[in-house]
N, C-alpha and C positions, 0 to 999 in steps of 0.2 A: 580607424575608429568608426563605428555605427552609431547615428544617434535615433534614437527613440523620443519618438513625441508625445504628450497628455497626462491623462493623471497618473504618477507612479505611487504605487502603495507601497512606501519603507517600513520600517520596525517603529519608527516614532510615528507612525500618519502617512496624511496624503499629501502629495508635491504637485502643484501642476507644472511642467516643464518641461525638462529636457530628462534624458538618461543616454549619459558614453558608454559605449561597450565596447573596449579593447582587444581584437580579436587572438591577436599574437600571444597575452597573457590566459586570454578566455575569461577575464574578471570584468567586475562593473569600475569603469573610471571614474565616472564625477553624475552625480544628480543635480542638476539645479533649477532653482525654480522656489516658487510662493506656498507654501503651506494651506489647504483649502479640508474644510468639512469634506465629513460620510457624505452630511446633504447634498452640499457643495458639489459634491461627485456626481452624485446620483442625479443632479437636475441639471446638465449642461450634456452636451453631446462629444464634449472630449473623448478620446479613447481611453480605454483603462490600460495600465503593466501593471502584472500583477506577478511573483513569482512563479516559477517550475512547476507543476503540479509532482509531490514525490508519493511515489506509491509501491508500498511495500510487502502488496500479495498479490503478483502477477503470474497469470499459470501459461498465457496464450494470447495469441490473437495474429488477425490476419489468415486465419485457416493453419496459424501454426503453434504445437504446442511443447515449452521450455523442453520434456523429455526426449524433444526428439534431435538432440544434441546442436554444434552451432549454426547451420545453416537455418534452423528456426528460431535457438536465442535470437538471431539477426532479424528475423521478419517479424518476432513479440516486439520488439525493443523498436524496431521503425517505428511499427503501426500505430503504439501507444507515444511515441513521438508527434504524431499528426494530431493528436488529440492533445498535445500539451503536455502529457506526462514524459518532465525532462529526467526525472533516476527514479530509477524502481531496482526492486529486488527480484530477483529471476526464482519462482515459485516451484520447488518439486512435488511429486505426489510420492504415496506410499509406494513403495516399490524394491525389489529385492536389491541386495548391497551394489551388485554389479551394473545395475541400472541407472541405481542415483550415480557410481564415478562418473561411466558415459555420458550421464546428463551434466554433471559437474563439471566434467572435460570440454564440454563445449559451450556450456556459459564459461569459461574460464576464458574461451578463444576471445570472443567476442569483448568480454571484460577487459579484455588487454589491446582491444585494438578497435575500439571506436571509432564510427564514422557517422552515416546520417545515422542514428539512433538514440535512444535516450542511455543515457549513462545506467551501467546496471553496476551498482554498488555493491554485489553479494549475492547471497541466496538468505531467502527464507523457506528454511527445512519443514515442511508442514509436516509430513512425517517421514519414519515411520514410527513414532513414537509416542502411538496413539491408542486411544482403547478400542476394542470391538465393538464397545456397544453404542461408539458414538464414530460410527464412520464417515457416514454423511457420503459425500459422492466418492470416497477414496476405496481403491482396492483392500480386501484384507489380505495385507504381505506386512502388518504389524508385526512388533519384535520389543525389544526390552532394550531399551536404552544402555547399549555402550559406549563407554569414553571412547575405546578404540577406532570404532566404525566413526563416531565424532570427529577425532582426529585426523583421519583418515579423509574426508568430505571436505574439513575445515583449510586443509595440506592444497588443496586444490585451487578451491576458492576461498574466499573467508564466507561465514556462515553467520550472519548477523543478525536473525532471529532465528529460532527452533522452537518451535510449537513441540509442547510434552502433555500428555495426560497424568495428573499425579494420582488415578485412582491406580493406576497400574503399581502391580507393589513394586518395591524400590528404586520407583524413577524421582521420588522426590528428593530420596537422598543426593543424588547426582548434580542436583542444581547448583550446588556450591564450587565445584568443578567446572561446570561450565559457565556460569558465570565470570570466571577464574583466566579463562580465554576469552572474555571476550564477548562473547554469544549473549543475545536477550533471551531468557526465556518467558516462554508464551504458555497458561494456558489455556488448552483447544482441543476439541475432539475430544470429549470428554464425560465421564458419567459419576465423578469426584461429590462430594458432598460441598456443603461450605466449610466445614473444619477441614477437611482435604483442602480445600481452594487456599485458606488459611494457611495454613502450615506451609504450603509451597510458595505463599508471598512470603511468610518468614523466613524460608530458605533462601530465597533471593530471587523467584519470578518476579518479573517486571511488568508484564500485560496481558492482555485475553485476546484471544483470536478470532475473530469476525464474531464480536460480543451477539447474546443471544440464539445463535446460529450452532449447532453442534457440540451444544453443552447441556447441563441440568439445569433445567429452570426455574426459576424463580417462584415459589409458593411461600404463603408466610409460616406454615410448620416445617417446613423443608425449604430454605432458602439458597441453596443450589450452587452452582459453580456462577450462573449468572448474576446470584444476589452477592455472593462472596466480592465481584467487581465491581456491582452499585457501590455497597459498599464501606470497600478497601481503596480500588485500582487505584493510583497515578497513573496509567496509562491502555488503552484498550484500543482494536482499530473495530470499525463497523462499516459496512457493507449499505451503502446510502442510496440504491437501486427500487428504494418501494416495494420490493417485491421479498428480498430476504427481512424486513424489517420493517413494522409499520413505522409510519410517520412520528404517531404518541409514543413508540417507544424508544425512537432515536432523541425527542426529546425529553425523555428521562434521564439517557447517557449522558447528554450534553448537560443537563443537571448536575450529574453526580460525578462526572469524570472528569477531572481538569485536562487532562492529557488524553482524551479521545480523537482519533484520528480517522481520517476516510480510506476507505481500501476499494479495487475492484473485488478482486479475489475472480479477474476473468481468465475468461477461456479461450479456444482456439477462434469459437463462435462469435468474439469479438470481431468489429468491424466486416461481418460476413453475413449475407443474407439467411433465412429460416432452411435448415437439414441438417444434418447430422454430420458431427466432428468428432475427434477424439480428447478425452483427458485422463493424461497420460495411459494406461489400457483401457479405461472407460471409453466404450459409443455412448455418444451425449445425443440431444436432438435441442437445436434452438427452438422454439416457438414463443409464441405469446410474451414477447420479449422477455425472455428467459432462456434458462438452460436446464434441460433436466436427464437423469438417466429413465430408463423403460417404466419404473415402477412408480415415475412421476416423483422421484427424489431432486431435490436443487440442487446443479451442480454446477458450482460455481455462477459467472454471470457473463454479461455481454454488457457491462457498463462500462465508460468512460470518464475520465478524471473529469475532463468537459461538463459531461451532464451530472456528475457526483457534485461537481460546483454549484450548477444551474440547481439540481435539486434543493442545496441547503440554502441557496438566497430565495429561488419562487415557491418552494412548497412548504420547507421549514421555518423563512422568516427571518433566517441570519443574516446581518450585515454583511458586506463584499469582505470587508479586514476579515471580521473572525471565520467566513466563508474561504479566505485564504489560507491562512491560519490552520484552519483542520483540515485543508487537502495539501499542503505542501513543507508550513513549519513546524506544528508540531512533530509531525512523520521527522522529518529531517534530522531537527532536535533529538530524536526520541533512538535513533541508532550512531547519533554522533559526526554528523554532517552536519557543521554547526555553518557552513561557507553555503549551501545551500537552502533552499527553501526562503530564501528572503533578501528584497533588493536591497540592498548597502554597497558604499561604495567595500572593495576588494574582496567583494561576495562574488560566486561564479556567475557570469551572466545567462543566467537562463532566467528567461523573459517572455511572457507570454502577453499580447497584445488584444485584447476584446471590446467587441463594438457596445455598442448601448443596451443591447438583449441578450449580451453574455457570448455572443456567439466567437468561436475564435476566429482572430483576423491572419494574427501573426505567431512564429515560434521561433523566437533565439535560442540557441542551446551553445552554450560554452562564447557568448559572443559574435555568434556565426547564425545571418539568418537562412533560416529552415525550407524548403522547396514547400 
C-alpha cells in the first residue's frame, strides 16, 4: 500500500488527509480525512491530488510521433506521463489506408503492454475523413468515409473517437453505424454549414474537434460549424495553449458547453527544444512556442496537461475542482472510463501530486509511483 498525503480532490470536494493506493489492484483503497473548502485549499501550503490528467488528442512528443509505429507510441505515452497525463488516446494523421494499420499496429503493442507510460485507451481517428478545404496541418490523403476501412482500424485497436467532416457528401449518413460500434463521432476539419453541423448532431455526432480551430466560423448571418457547438454541443475538446484560441473565447465555450474538455492535440515537438519535427509526413518547425508548418499554418502544439491546468486556474480564473474536471473528468466521462479521471475509493489510482504554484511534484499511475 502507498499512501499520499494533503488535500485530495474527490467527486464530493476536498479531503485533507490521507489517500491508500493499492498497487497489486492499481486502484485507490481508502481516503481519509476532514472535508475542507476551495479556500481552505487555496490558503494553506498542503500539497494538492488531484486526478490523471486524460487527454484525448495526442499526436507526439518526446521527438516522437504516434505514426511512427510502437517504438514511438512508447516514447508519446512516457513523455506525456512526466507531465501528468495518466490515459490519453494515441492520435493518427491523414494518411493512406496502409499507413494508419502500421500506425494502428504499433499503438496496439504498446496498448497491450504497459509499463512506465500513460495508459493509451485507443485511438482518436482525426482523419481521414476530412474535408479539403479545412485541412489545417494534415496531409491531403482524404477519402470518403467507409464502414469497411472503419472496421478494419477498429479490429486493431478500438477507435474511440473519429473526427468526420459532415460537409463531405454522405459521410453524415454513416454516423449511425458508427455510433453503433461504439465510436464517438467528432465534428472536425470542417467547412459544414450549421444545418450540416445540425443534422450530424441529429445523427448521432457527439462533439467538435479542437472547437474553433479547423472549422467554419462563427458570424451571426452564417453561424458555422463553430456556432452549430455554441449552440447545441454536450460535448466539445479545446486546445487551452493561448495561442490556438484566445482567452475570451475559451470562455464563451466554458459558457456554453457543459461538457468541454482540454486537449493538447501535441506534437513530436512536445517536451523538445525550438527545430524542426515531423507530423505524421508533415516537416513542422517549433518556435515561438508553437508549432507550425512552412506557410506559418498551426500545427498541432507543444502543450502539456501541466500547463493546460496552470492555464485554466492563472489566466482563466477557474477554480482547481472545475480546472480538474475539464482536464481529466469530463475527457474520461466522455469516452466511457467512468474508473478514471477522479479520486474515489475503487477508482484507478492515478494521482497527481502539486505544490502550491501548480507545479508537479509527483505522478502515480495505476498505484505505482512514477520515476
Amino acid at each position: 500500500m502507498t499512501s499520499l498525503h494533503g488535500d485530495v480532490l474527490t467527486p464530493t470536494g476536498w479531503i485533507r488527509g490521507r489517500l491508500d493506493a493499492d498497487a497489486a489492484s492499481g486502484r485507490i483503497a481508502a481516503i481519509h480525512g476532514a472535508a475542507v473548502t476551495e479556500a481552505e485549499v487555496r490558503s494553506t501550503s498542503e500539497a494538492l491530488l488531484i486526478p490523471g490528467f486524460v487527454d484525448l488528442h495526442v499526436h507526439g512528443g518526446g521527438g516522437a510521433d504516434i505514426m511512427d509505429g510502437a517504438d514511438a507510441a512508447r516514447t508519446v505515452a512516457a513523455t506525456h506521463l512526466r507531465t501528468g497525463t495518466t490515459t490519453l488516446l494515441a492520435t493518427t494523421m491523414t494518411a493512406p489506408r496502409a499507413e494508419l494499420e502500421r500506425a494502428f499496429a504499433g499503438i496496439a503493442a504498446v496498448s497491450q503492454q504497459q509499463g512506465a507510460e500513460a495508459y493509451i485507451a485507443g485511438v482518436h481517428l482525426e482523419g481521414p475523413f476530412i474535408s479539403e478545404a479545412k485541412l489545417g496541418a494534415q496531409p491531403n490523403f482524404t477519402r470518403a468515409v467507409t464502414l469497411d476501412e472503419v472496421a478494419a482500424l477498429h479490429s486493431i485497436v478500438p477507435i474511440r473517437v473519429l473526427t468526420l467532416a459532415p460537409d463531405v457528401p454522405g459521410q453524415a449518413e454513416v454516423i449511425p453505424a458508427l455510433t453503433a460500434i461504439g465510436i464517438r463521432v467528432q465534428l472536425g476539419h470542417t467547412d459544414a454549414t450549421y444545418e450540416n453541423a445540425r443534422a450530424a448532431l441529429a445523427a448521432g455526432a457527439t462533439g467538435f474537434t479542437h472547437l474553433f480551430n479547423a472549422m467554419s466560423g462563427l458570424h451571426h448571418r452564417a453561424p458555422g460549424v463553430a456556432g452549430a457547438a455554441l449552440a447545441h454541443a454536450a460535448h466539445a475538446e479545446i486546445i487551452p495553449d493561448l495561442l490556438h484560441v484566445h482567452p475570451g473565447a475559451i470562455r464563451v465555450a466554458l459558457r456554453c458547453i457543459a461538457g468541454l474538455y482540454c486537449v493538447t492535440d501535441s506534437t513530436a515537438a512536445a517536451g523538445m527544444p525550438d527545430g524542426e519535427y515531423r507530423l505524421g509526413r508533415q516537416l513542422v518547425t517549433r518556435c515561438m512556442g508553437g508549432v507550425r508548418l512552412a506557410d506559418g499554418t498551426l500545427a498541432g502544439s507543444v502543450l502539456t496537461m501541466e500547463q493546460a491546468f496552470r492555464n485554466l486556474v492563472n489566466v482563466l480564473g477557474l477554480d482547481l475542482a472545475e480546472a480538474s474536471r475539464r482536464t481529466a473528468t469530463v475527457a474520461a466521462d466522455y469516452v466511457g472510463l467512468h474508473d478514471r479521471g477522479r479520486l474515489a475509493v475503487g477508482a484507478v489510482a492515478d494521482v497527481l501530486t502539486l505544490d502550491r504554484d501548480l507545479t508537479l511534484r509527483s505522478v502515480m499511475r495505476a498505484g505505482r509511483l512514477c520515476d
